[in-house]
FIKOLZA-1660 file (N, C-alpha, C; in steps of 0.1 Angstrom, whole numbers, plus 5000, padded with zeros to 4 digits):
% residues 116
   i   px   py   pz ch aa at
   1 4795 5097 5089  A  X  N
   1 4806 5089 5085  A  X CA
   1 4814 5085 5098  A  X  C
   2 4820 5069 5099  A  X  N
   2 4828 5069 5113  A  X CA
   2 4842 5075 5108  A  X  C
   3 4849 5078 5121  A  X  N
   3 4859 5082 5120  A  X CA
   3 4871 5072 5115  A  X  C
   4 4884 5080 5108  A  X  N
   4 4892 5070 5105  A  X CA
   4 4901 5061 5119  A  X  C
   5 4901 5050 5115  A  X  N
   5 4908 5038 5124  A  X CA
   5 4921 5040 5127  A  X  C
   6 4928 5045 5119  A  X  N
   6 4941 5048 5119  A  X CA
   6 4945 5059 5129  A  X  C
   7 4937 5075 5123  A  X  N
   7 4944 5089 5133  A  X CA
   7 4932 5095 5134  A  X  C
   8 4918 5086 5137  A  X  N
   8 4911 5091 5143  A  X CA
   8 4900 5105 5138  A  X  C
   9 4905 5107 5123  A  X  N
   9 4900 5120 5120  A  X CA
   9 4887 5119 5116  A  X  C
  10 4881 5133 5118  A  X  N
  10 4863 5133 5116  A  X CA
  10 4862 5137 5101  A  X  C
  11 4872 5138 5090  A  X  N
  11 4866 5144 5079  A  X CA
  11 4867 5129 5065  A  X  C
  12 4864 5122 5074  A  X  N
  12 4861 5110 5063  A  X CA
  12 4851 5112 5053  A  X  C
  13 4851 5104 5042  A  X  N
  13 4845 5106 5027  A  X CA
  13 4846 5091 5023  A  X  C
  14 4833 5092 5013  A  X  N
  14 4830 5078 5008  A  X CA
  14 4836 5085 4992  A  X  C
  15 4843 5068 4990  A  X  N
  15 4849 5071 4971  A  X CA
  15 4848 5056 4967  A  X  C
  16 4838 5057 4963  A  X  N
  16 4834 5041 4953  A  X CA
  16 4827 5035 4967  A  X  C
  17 4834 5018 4970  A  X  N
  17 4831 5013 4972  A  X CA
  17 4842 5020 4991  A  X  C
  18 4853 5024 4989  A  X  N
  18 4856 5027 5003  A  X CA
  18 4855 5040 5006  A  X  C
  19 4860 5039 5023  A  X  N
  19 4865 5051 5028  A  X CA
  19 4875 5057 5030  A  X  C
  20 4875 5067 5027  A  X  N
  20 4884 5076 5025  A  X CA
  20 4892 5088 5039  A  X  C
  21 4902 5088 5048  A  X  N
  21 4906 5099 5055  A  X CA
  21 4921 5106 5043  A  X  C
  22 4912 5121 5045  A  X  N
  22 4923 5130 5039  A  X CA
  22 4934 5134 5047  A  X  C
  23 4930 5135 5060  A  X  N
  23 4941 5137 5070  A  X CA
  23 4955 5126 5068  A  X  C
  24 4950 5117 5070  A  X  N
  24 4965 5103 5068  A  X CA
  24 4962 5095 5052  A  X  C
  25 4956 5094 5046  A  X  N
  25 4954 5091 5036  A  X CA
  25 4950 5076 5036  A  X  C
  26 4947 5072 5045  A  X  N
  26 4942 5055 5053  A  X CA
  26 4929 5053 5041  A  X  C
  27 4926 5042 5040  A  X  N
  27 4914 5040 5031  A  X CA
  27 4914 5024 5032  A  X  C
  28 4900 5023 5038  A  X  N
  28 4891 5011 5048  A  X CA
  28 4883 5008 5038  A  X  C
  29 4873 4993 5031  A  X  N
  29 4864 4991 5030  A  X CA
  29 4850 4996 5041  A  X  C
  30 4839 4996 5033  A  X  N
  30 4825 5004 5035  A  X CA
  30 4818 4994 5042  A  X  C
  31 4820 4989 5055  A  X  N
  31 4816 4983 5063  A  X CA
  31 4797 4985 5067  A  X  C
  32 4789 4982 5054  A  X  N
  32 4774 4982 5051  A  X CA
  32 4768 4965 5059  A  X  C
  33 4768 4965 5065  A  X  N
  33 4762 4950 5070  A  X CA
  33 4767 4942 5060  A  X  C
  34 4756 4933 5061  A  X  N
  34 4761 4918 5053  A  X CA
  34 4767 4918 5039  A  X  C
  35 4766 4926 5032  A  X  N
  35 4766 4922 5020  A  X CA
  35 4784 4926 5017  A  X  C
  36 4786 4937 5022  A  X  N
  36 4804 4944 5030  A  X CA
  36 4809 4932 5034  A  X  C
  37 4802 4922 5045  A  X  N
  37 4814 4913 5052  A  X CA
  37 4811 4903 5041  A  X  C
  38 4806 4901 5033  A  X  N
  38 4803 4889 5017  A  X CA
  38 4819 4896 5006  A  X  C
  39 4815 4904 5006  A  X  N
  39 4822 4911 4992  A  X CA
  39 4835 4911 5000  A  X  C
  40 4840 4916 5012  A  X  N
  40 4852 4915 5020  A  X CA
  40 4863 4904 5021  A  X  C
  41 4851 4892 5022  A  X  N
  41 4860 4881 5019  A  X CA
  41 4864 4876 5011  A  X  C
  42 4857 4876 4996  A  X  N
  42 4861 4872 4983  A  X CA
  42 4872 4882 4978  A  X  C
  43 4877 4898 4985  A  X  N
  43 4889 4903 4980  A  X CA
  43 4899 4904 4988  A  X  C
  44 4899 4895 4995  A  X  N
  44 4910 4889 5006  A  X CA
  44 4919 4886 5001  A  X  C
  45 4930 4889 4997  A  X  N
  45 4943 4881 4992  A  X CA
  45 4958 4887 4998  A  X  C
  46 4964 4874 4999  A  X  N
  46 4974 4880 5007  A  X CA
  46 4985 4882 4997  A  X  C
  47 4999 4892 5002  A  X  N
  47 5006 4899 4991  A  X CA
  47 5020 4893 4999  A  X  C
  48 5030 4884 4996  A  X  N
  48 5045 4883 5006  A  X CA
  48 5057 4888 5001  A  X  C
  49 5061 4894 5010  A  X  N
  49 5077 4898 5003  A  X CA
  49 5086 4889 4998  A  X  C
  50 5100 4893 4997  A  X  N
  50 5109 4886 4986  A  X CA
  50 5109 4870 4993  A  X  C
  51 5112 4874 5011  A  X  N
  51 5112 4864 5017  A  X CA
  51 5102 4853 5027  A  X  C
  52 5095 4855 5025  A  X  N
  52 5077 4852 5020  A  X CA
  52 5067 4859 5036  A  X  C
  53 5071 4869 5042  A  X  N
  53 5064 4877 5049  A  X CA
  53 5057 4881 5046  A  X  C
  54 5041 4887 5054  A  X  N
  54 5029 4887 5046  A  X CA
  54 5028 4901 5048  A  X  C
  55 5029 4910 5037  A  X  N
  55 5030 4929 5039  A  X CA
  55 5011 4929 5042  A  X  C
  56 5011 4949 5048  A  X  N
  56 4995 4949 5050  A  X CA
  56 4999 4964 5044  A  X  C
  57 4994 4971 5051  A  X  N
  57 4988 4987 5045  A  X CA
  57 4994 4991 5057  A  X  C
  58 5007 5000 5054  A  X  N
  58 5013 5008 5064  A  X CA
  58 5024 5005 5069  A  X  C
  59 5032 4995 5068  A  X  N
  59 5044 4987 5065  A  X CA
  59 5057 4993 5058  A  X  C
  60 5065 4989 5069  A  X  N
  60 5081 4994 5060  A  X CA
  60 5090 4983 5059  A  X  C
  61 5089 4986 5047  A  X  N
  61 5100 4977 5037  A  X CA
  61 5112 4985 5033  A  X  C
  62 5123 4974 5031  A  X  N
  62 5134 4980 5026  A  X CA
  62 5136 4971 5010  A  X  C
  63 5139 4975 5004  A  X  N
  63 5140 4975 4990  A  X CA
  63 5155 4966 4989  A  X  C
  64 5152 4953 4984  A  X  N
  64 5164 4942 4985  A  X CA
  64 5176 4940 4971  A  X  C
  65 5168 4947 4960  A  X  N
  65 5181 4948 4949  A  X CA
  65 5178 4960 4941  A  X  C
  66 5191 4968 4937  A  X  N
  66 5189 4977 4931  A  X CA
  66 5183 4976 4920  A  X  C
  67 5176 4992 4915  A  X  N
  67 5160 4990 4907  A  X CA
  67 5167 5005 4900  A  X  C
  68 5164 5003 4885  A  X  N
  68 5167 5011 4877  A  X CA
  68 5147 5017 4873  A  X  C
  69 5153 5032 4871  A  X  N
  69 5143 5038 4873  A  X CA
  69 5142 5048 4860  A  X  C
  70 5131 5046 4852  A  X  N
  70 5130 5049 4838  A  X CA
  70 5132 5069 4839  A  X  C
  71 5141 5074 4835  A  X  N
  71 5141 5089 4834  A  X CA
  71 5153 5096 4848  A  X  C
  72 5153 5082 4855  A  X  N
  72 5166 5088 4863  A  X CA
  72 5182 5080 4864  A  X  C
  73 5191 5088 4865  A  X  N
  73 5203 5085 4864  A  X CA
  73 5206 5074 4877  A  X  C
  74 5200 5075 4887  A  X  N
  74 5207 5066 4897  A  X CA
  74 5203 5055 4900  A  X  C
  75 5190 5054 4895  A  X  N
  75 5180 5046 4902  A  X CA
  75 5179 5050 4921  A  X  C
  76 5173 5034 4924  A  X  N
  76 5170 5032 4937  A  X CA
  76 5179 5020 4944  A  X  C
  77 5188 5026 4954  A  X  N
  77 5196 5012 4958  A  X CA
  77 5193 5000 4966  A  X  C
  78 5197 4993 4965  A  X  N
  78 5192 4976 4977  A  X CA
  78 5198 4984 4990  A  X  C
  79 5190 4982 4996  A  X  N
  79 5186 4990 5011  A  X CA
  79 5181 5004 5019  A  X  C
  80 5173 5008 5006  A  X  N
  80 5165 5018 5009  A  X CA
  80 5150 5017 5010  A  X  C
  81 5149 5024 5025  A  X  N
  81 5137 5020 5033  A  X CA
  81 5126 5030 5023  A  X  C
  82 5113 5024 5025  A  X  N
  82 5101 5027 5018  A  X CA
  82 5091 5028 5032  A  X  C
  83 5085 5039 5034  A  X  N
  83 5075 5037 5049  A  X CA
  83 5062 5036 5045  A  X  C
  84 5052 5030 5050  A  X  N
  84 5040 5038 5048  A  X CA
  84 5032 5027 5033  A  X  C
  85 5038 5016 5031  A  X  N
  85 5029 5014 5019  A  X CA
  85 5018 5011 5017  A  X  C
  86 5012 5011 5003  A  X  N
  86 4999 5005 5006  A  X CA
  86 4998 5000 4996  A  X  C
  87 4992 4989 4995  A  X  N
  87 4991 4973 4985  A  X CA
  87 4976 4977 4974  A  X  C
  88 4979 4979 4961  A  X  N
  88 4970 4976 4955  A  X CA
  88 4969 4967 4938  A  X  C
  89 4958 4968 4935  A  X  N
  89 4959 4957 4925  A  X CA
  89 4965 4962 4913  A  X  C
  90 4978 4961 4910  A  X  N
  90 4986 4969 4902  A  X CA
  90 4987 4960 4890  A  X  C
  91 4996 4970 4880  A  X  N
  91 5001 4965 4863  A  X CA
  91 5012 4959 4866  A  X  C
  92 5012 4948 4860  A  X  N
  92 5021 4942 4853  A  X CA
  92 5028 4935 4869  A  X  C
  93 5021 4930 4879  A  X  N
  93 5029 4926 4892  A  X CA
  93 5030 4941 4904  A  X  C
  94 5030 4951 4897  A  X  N
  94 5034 4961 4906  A  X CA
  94 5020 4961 4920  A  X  C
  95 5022 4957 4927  A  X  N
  95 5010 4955 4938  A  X CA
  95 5014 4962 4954  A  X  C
  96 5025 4970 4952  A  X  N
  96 5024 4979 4962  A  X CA
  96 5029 4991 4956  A  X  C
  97 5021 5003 4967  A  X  N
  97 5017 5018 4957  A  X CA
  97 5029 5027 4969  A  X  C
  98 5038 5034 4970  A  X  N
  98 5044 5039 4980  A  X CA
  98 5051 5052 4972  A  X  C
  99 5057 5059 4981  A  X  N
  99 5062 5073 4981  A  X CA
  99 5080 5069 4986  A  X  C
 100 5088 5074 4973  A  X  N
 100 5105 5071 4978  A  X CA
 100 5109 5086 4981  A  X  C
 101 5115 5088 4991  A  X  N
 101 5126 5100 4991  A  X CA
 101 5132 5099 4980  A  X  C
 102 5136 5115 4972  A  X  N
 102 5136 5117 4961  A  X CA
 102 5133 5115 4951  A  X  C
 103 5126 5103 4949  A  X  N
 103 5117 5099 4938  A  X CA
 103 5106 5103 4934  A  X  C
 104 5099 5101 4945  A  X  N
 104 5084 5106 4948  A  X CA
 104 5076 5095 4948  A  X  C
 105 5064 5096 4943  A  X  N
 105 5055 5082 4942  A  X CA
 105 5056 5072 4928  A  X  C
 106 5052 5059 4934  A  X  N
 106 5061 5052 4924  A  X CA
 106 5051 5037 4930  A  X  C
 107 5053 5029 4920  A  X  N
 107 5047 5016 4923  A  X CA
 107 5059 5005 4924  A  X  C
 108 5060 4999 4936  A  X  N
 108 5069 4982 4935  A  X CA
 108 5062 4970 4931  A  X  C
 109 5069 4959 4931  A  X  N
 109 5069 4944 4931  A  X CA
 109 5069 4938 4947  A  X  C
 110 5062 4930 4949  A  X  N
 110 5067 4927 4963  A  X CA
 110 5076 4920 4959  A  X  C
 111 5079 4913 4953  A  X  N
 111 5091 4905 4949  A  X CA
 111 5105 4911 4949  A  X  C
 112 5103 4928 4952  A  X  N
 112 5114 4930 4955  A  X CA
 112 5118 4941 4967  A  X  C
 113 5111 4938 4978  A  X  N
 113 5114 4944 4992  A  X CA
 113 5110 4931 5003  A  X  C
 114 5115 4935 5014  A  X  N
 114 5117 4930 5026  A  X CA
 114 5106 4936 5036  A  X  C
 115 5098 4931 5045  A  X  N
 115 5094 4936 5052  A  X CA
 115 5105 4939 5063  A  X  C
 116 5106 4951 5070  A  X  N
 116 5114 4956 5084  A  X CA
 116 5106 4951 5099  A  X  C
% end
């Protein structure tokens, strides 16, 4: 297995169609010859924030209007930073997957963060 691109670590794993580092939690498409750079470009799609910046995998955003949060009293307020995201094909619009201080893990809208 090659090592991850990100932190470099040797204990990479295949899971479906990608790869996988447990160390940083990074996860690359399975770069197989031709048929990888075919399938790579048909799930190419770009994801923009509120203000139409184009987010990637690992990006910090700050969160632009307050966001009520089902089972907590405070929610999440407009200007709290999110590090580290990563974009996937989510329900209902939710297309980035990230981790909030105090929250924990949780899915956004790009429609409602900023890239930093």
């Amino acid at each position: 297995m090659p090592p991850c691109p990100e932190c470099a670590g040797a204990y990479t794993y295949e899971m479906g169609a990608l790869l996988v580092c447990p160390e940083c939690g990074h996860e690359w498409p399975h770069a197989s010859g031709g048929s990888g750079e075919s399938g790579g470009a048909a799930e190419e799609r770009v994801i923009k924030d509120a203000v139409g910046n184009v987010l990637a995998d690992g990006d910090t955003v700050t969160v632009v209007k307050g966001l009520k949060v089902k089972g907590s009293p405070s929610g999440i307020k407009a200007g709290t930073k999110v590090r580290n995201i990563r974009l996937v094909e989510g329900v209902d619009g939710h297309d980035i997957d990230c981790r909030i201080e105090g929250f924990g893990p949780m899915q956004l809208k790009s429609s409602v963060v900023r890239k930093v």
